[in-house]
C-alpha positions, 0 to 999 in steps of 0.5 A: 524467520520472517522476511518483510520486502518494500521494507523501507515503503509506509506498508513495509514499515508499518510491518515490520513496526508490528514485528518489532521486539516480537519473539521471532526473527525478522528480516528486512530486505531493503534496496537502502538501509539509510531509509530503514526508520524501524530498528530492533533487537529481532531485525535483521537489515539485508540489502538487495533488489528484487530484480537481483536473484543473487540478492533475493537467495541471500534474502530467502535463506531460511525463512519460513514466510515472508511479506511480499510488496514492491513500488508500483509500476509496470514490472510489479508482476515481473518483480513478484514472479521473480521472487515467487520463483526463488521463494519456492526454490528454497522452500519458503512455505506462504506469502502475504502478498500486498495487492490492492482494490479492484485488482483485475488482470482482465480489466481493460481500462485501468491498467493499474488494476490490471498490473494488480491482477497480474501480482496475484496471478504471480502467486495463483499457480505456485503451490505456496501458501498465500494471504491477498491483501487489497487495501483501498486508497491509503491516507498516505497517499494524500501527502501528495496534496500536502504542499498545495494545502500548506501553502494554496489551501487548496487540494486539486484534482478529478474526483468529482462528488464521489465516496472514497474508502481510504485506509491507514497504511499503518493498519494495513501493514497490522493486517500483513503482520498478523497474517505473517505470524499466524498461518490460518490466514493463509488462502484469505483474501482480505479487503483493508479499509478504514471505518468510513467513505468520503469525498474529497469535499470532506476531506477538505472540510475535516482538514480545516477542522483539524489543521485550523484553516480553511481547505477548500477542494478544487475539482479539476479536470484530467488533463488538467491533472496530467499537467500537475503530474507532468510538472511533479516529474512523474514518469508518462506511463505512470501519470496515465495509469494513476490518472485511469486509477482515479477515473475508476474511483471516482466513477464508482467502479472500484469503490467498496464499503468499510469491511471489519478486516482491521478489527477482526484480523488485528483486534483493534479499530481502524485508526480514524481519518482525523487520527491520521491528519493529526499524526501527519499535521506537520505535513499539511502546515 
């Protein structure tokens, strides 16, 4: 039995979209079933929080690996050790746990990467089997911009001139499902990313091609930013760390080179950036 948490998140989906009508059983623990978009015959549907232990037992029983994702916040690592310590006590034997780039629980500035170091930690002294992902900055994450580009044309914000690595969600969530079925890539670390860095400039210019519209990128500054946060109603501990997250980045501290992880753990091709605009079009018109 395979069980797959944040479930219902674009990586846990996309994990359990590889898993499904695959020979081998599969759990997804979600804290809403309406939100569950994969069904299958080999799906299993339980309901529960990581922060409940009674639901996490319900959850863990018998199974034999499981993926281990949550929302990102301050209590990511509090929610993993919880989950750890359950996952042991009924003798889960590995994890492929989802993390990120530049993950750091000694870093001093850039508490997102802290609390990213702090997730592994979790793991590091549980005597369990465990895969690390750390993805880059997910395509995904760029629906956040999609109401400005539908209706200003305009994508905003404090990236300056530098080269992004963004990745799939979808690949990454390939990535978790092999590691899920095939225990030899437990002990691995594994840096996800798509097949090439770009700016923001670019972003904006291979969106014009693909949308038939002129996109044009804004740069803008932090505090600027803070106010676009603020009036999404994003939480103040949440708009800081997401504000030093892309300082980080776009001052070249986290950035990394394309690796070959999707082609060499999935044996497929990470899904080009024009891919994921026109499988997400809809969004940005």
């Amino acid at each position: 039995m395979l069980l797959v948490t944040g479930a219902t998140g674009n990586v846990g989906q996309a994990v359990l979209a590889e898993l499904a009508d695959k020979p081998v059983a599969v759990r997804a623990f979600v804290r809403d079933p309406s939100r569950l978009r994969i069904a299958a015959p080999n799906i299993e549907v339980v309901r529960g929080d990581l922060a409940d232990d009674d639901s996490l037992h319900r959850a863990l029983d018998g199974v034999d690996a499981a993926f281990l994702a949550s929302g990102f916040s301050p209590r990511m690592a509090e929610l993993h050790s919880r989950f750890v310590a359950a996952a042991k006590k009924v003798g889960v034997a590995r994890l492929v746990q989802l993390s990120g780039v530049g993950a750091n629980s000694g870093l001093c500035c850039a508490r997102a990467l802290r609390w990213l170091g702090q997730v592994e930690g979790s793991t590091q002294s549980s005597g369990m089997q465990v895969t690390h992902l750390r993805p880059t900055f997910y395509m995904q994450n760029l629906l956040q911009f999609a109401p400005a580009v539908a209706e200003q044309n305009v994508i905003a914000g404090p990236f300056r001139s530098g080269k992004w690595t963004f990745v799939d969600a979808r690949d990454v969530g390939a990535v978790g499902a092999a590691a899920l079925l095939d225990p030899a890539h437990a002990g691995r670390t594994y840096t996800v990313t798509g097949s090439e860095s770009i700016s923001y400039e670019e972003v904006a210019s291979r969106m014009s091609h693909v949308l038939g519209k002129t996109i044009r990128y804004v740069d803008i500054t932090a505090n600027e930013a803070r106010g676009r946060l603020q009036a999404a109603g994003a939480a103040p501990v949440m708009i800081e760390a997401t504000l030093e997250l892309w300082d980080a980045c776009a001052s070249n501290l986290i950035n990394v080179a394309p690796t070959r992880v999707v082609q060499e753990v999935t044996g497929r091709e990470p899904r080009p950036f024009d891919d994921f605009l026109r499988d997400y079009r809809h969004a940005f018109v």
